[in-house]
Biotite code that builds the C-alpha atoms (Angstrom):
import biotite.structure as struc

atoms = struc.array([
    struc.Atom([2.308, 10.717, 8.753], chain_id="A", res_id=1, res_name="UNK", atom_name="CA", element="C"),
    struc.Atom([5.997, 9.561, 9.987], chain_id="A", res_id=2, res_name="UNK", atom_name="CA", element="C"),
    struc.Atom([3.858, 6.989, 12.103], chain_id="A", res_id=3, res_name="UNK", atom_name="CA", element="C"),
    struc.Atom([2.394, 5.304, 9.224], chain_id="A", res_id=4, res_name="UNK", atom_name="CA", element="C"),
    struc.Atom([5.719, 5.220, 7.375], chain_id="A", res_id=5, res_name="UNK", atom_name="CA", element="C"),
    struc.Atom([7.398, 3.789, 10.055], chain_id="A", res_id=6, res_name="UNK", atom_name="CA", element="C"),
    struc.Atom([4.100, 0.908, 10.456], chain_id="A", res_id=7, res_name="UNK", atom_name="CA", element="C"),
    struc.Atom([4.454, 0.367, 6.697], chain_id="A", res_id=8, res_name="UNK", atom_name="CA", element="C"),
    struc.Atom([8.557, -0.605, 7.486], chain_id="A", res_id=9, res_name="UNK", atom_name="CA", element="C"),
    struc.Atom([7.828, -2.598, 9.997], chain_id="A", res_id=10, res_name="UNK", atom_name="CA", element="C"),
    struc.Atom([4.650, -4.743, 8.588], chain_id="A", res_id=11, res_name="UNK", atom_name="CA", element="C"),
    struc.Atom([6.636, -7.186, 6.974], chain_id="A", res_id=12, res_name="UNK", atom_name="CA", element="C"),
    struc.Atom([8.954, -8.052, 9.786], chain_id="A", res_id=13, res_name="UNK", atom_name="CA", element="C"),
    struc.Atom([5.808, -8.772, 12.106], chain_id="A", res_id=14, res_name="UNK", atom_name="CA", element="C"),
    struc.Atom([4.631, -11.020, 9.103], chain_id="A", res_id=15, res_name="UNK", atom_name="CA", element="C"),
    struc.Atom([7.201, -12.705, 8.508], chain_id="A", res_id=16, res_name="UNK", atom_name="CA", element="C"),
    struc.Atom([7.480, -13.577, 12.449], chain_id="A", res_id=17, res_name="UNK", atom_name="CA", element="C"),
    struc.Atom([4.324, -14.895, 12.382], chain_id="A", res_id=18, res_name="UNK", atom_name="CA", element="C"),
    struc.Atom([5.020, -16.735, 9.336], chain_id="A", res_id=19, res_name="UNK", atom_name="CA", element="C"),
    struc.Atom([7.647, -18.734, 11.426], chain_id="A", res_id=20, res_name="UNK", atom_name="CA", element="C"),
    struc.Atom([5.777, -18.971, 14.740], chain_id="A", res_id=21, res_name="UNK", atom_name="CA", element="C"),
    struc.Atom([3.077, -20.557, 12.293], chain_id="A", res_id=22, res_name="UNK", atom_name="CA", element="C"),
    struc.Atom([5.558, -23.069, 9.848], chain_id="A", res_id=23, res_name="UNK", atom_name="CA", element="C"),
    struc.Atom([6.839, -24.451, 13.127], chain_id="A", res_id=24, res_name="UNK", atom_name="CA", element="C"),
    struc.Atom([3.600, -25.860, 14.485], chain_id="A", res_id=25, res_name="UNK", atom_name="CA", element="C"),
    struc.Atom([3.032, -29.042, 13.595], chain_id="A", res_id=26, res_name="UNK", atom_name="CA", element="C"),
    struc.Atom([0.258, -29.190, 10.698], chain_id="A", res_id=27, res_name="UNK", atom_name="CA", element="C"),
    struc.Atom([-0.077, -25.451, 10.230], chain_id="A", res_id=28, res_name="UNK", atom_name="CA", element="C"),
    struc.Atom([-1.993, -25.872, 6.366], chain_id="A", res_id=29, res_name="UNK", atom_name="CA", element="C"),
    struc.Atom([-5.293, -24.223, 7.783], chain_id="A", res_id=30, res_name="UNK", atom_name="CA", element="C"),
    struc.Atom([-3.519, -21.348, 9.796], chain_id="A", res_id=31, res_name="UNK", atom_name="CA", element="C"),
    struc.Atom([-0.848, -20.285, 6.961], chain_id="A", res_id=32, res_name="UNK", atom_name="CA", element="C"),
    struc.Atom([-4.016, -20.371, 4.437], chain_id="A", res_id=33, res_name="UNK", atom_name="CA", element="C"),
    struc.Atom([-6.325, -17.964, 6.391], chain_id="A", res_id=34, res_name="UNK", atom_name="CA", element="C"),
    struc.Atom([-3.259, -15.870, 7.471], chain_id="A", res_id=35, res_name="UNK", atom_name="CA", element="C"),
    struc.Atom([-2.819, -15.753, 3.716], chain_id="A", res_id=36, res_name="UNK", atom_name="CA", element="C"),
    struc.Atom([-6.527, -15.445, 2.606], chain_id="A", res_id=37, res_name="UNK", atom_name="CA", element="C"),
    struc.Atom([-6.611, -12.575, 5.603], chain_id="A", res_id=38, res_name="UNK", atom_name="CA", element="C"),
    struc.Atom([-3.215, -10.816, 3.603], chain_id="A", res_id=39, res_name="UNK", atom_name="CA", element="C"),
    struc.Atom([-4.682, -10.562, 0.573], chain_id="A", res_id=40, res_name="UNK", atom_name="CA", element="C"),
    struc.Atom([-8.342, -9.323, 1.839], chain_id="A", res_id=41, res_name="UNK", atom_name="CA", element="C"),
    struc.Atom([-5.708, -6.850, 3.415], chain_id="A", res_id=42, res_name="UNK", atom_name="CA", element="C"),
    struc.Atom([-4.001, -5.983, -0.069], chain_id="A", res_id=43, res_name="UNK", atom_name="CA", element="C"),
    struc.Atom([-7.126, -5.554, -1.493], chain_id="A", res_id=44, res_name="UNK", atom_name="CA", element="C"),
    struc.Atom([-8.839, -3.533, 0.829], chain_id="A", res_id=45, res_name="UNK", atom_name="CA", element="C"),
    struc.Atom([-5.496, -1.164, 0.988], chain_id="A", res_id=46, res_name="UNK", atom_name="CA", element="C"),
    struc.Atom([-5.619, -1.066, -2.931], chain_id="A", res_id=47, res_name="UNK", atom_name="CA", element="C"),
    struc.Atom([-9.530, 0.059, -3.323], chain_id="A", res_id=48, res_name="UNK", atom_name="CA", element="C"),
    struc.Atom([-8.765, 2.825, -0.048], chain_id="A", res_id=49, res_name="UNK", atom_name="CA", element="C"),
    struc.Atom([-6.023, 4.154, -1.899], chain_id="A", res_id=50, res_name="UNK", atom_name="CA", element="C"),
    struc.Atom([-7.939, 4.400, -5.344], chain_id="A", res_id=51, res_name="UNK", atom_name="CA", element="C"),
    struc.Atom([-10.400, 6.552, -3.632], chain_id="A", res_id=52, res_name="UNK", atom_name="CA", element="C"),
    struc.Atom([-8.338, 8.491, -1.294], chain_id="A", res_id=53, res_name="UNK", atom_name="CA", element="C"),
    struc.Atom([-5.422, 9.249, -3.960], chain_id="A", res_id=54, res_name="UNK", atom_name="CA", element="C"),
    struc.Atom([-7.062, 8.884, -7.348], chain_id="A", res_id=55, res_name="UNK", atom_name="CA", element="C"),
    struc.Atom([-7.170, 11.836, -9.951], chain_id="A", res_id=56, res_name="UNK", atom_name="CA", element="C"),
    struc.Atom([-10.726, 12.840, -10.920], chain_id="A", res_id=57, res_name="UNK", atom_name="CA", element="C"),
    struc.Atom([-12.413, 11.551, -14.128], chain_id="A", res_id=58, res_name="UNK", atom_name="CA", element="C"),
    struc.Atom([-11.248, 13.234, -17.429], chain_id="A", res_id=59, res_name="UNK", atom_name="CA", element="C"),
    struc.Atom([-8.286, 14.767, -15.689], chain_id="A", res_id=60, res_name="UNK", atom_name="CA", element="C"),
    struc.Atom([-4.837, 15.227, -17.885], chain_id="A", res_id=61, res_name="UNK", atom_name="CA", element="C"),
    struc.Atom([-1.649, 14.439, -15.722], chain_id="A", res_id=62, res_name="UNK", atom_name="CA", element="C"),
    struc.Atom([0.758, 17.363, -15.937], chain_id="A", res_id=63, res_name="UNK", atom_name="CA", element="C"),
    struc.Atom([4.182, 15.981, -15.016], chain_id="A", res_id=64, res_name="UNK", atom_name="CA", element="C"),
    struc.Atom([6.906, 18.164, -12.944], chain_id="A", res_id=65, res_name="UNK", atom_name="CA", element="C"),
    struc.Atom([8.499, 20.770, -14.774], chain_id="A", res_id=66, res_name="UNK", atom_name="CA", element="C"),
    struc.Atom([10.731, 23.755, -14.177], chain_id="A", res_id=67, res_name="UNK", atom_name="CA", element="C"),
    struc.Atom([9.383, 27.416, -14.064], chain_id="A", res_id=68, res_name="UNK", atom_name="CA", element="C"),
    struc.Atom([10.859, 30.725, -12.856], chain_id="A", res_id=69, res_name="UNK", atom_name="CA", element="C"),
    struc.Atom([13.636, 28.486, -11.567], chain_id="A", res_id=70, res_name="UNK", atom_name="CA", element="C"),
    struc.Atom([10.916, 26.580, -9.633], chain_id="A", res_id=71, res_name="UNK", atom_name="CA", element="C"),
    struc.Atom([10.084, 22.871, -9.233], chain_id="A", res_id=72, res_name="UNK", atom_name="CA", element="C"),
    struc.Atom([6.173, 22.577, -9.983], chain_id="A", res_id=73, res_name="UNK", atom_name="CA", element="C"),
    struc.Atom([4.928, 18.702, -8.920], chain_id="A", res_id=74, res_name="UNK", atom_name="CA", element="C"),
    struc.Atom([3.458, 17.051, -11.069], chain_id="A", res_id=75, res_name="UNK", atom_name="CA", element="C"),
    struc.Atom([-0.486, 16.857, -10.838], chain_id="A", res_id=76, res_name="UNK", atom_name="CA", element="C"),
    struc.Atom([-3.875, 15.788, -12.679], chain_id="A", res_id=77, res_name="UNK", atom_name="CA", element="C"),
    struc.Atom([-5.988, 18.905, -13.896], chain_id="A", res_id=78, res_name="UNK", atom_name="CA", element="C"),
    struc.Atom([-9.274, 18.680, -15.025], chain_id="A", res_id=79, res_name="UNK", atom_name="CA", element="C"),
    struc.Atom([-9.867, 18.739, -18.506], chain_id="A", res_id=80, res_name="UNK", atom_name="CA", element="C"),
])
């Protein structure tokens, strides 16, 4: 898990590298666009996984954190 944190912080860094090793070649339109097009296929795909990995199941009530017996209980989606 620490190993995906750490390649989430460091994702935009290595973008925005290549973003400059790509503005400073001489007529870079068709390489920024598909590194673009490429970025947001990324997004999306990212968006959908984590719908489906994290999402809370159909009819489910979200229960938000709360105190008890001098306790922290997370908040979490029960079923209905």
């Amino acid at each position: 898990m620490r190993l995906i944190e750490i390649a989430l912080f460091l994702v935009p860094f290595g973008a925005f590298i290549v973003w400059r090793f790509l503005a400073a070649q001489p007529g870079p339109a068709p390489a920024v666009i598909g590194s673009a097009a490429a970025g947001l296929a990324l997004l999306a795909a990212a968006l959908v996984w984590f719908a489906v990995r994290e999402g809370a199941p159909p009819n489910s009530v979200y229960v938000p954190a709360h105190m008890e017996d001098g306790q922290v209980i997370p908040g979490r989606a029960e079923p209905r």
